[in-house]
Backbone as a ProteinNet text record, in pm:
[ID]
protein_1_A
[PRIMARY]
XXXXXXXXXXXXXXXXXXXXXXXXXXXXXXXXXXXXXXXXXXXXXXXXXXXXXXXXXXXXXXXXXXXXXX
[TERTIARY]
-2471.8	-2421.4	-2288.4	-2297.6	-2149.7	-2046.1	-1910.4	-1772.2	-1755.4	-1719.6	-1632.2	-1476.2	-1372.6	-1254	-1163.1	-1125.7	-1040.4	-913.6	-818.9	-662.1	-631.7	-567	-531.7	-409.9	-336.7	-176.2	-123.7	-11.4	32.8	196.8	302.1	409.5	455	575.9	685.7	592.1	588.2	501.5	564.5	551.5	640.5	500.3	380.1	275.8	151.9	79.9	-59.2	-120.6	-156.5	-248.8	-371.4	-504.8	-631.2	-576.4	-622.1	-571.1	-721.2	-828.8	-936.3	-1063.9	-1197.9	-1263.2	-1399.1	-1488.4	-1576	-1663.2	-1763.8	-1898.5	-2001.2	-2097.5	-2152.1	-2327.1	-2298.8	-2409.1	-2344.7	-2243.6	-2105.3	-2063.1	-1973.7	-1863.9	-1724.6	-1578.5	-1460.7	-1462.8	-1338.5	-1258.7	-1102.4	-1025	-920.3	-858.3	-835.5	-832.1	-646.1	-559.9	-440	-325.1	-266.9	-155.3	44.3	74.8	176.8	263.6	390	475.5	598.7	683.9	825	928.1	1071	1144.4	1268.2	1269.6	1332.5	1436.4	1480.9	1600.5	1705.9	1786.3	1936.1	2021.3	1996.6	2100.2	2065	1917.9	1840.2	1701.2	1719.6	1615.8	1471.7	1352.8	1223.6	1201.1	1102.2	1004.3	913.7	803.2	664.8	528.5	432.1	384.4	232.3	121.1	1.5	-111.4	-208	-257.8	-436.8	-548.3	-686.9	-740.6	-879.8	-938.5	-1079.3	-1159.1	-1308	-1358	-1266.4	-1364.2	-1290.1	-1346.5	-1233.7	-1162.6	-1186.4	-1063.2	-939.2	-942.5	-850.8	-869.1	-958	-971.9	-970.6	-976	-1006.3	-902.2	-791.4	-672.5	-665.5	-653.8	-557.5	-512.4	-380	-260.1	-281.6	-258.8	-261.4	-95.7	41.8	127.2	174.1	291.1	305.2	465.3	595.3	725.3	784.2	732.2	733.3	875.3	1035.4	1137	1114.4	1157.1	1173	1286.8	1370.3	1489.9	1515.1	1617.8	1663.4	1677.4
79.9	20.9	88.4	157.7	194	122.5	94.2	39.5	88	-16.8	33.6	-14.8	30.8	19.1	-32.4	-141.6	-171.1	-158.1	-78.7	-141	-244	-386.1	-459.8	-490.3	-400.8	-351.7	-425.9	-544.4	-590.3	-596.2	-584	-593.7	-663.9	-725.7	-808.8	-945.5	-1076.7	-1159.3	-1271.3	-1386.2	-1560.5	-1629.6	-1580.8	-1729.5	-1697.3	-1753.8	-1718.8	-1610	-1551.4	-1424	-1397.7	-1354	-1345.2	-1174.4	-1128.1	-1008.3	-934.9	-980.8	-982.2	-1053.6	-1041.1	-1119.2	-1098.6	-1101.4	-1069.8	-1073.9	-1013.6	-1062.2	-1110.7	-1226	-1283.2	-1228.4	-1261.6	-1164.5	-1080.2	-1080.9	-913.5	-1028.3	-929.8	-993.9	-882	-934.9	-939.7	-932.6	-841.5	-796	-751.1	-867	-781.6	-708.2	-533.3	-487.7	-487.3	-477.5	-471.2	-572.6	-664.9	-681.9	-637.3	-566.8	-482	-532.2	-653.2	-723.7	-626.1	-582.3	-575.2	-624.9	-593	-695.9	-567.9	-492.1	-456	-474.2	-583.1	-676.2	-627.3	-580.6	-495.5	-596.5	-784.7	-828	-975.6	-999.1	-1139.9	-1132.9	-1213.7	-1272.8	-1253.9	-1280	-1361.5	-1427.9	-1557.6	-1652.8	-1625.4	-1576.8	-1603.9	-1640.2	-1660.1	-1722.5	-1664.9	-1596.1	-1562.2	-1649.5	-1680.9	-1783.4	-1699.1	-1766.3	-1690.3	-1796.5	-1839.3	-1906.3	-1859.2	-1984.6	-1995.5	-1962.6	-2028.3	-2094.6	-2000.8	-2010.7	-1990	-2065.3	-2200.6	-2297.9	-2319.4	-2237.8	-2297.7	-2412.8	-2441.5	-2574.4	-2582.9	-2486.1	-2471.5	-2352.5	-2314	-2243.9	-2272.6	-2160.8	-2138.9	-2055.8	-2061.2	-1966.8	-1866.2	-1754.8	-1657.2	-1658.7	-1682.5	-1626.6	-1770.3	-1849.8	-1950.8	-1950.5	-1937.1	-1943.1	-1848.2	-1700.1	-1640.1	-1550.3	-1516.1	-1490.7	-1333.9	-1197.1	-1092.1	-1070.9	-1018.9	-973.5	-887	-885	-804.9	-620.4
1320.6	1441.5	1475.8	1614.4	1663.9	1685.5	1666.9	1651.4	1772.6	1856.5	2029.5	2009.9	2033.3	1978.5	2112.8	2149.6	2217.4	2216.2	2313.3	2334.4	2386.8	2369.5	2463	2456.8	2455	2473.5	2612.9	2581	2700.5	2642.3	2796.8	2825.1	2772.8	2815	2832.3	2857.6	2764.4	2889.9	2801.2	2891.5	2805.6	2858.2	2898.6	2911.2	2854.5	2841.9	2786.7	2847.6	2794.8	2852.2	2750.6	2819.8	2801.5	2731.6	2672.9	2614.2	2565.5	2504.4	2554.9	2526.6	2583.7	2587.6	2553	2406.7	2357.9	2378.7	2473.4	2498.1	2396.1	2500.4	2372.1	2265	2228	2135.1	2068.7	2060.7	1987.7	1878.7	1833.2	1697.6	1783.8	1784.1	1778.9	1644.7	1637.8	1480.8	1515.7	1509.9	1523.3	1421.9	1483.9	1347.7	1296.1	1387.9	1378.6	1469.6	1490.6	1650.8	1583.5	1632.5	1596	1729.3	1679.7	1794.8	1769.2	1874.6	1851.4	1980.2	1925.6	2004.5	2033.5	2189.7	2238.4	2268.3	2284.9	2351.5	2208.5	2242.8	2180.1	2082.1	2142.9	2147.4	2100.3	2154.1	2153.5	2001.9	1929.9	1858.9	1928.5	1911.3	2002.1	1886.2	1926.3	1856.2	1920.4	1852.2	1928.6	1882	1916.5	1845.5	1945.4	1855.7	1855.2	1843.4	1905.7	1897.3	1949.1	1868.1	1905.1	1982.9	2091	2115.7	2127	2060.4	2041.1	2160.6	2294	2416.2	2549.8	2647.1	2778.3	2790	2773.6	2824.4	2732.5	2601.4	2521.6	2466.3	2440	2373	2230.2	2185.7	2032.3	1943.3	2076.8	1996	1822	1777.9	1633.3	1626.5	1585.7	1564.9	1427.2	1467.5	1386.7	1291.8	1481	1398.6	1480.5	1402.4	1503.4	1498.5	1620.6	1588	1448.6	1514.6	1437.9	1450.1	1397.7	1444.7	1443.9	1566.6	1593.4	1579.8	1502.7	1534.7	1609.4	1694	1830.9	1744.3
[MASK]
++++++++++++++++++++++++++++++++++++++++++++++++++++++++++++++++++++++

C-alpha cells in the first residue's frame, strides 16, 4: 500500500483550525507536529488537541497548556 504524505503547515493562529481532514475508508498517522515560538520577548501556551468527528465533539488533547519559550 502507497503512503500519501501530507503538509498541514499553518501560521500564526489563536482559534481552532481544521489542519486536516481524513477521508473515510483511510487511516490518518500523524507522523511528526514540530511547534515554535517566534515572539523575541513573549512565552506561548498552547495546546494541540485531535478530533474523532467534524463537530468536535470528541476532542483529545495531544499537547494541553503546553509553555514555548520566547
Amino acid at each position: 500500500m502507497a503512503n500519501t504524505f501530507k503538509n498541514a503547515a499553518t501560521g500564526s493562529n489563536t482559534s481552532i483550525t481544521t489542519m486536516y481532514t481524513c477521508p473515510s475508508a483511510t487511516t490518518g498517522v500523524i507522523h511528526a507536529i514540530y511547534v515554535s515560538n517566534i515572539d523575541g520577548t513573549n512565552d506561548a501556551t498552547i495546546n494541540v488537541t485531535i478530533s474523532g468527528s467534524a463537530n468536535f465533539q470528541t476532542r483529545r488533547h495531544i499537547m494541553k497548556t503546553v509553555n514555548v519559550p520566547a
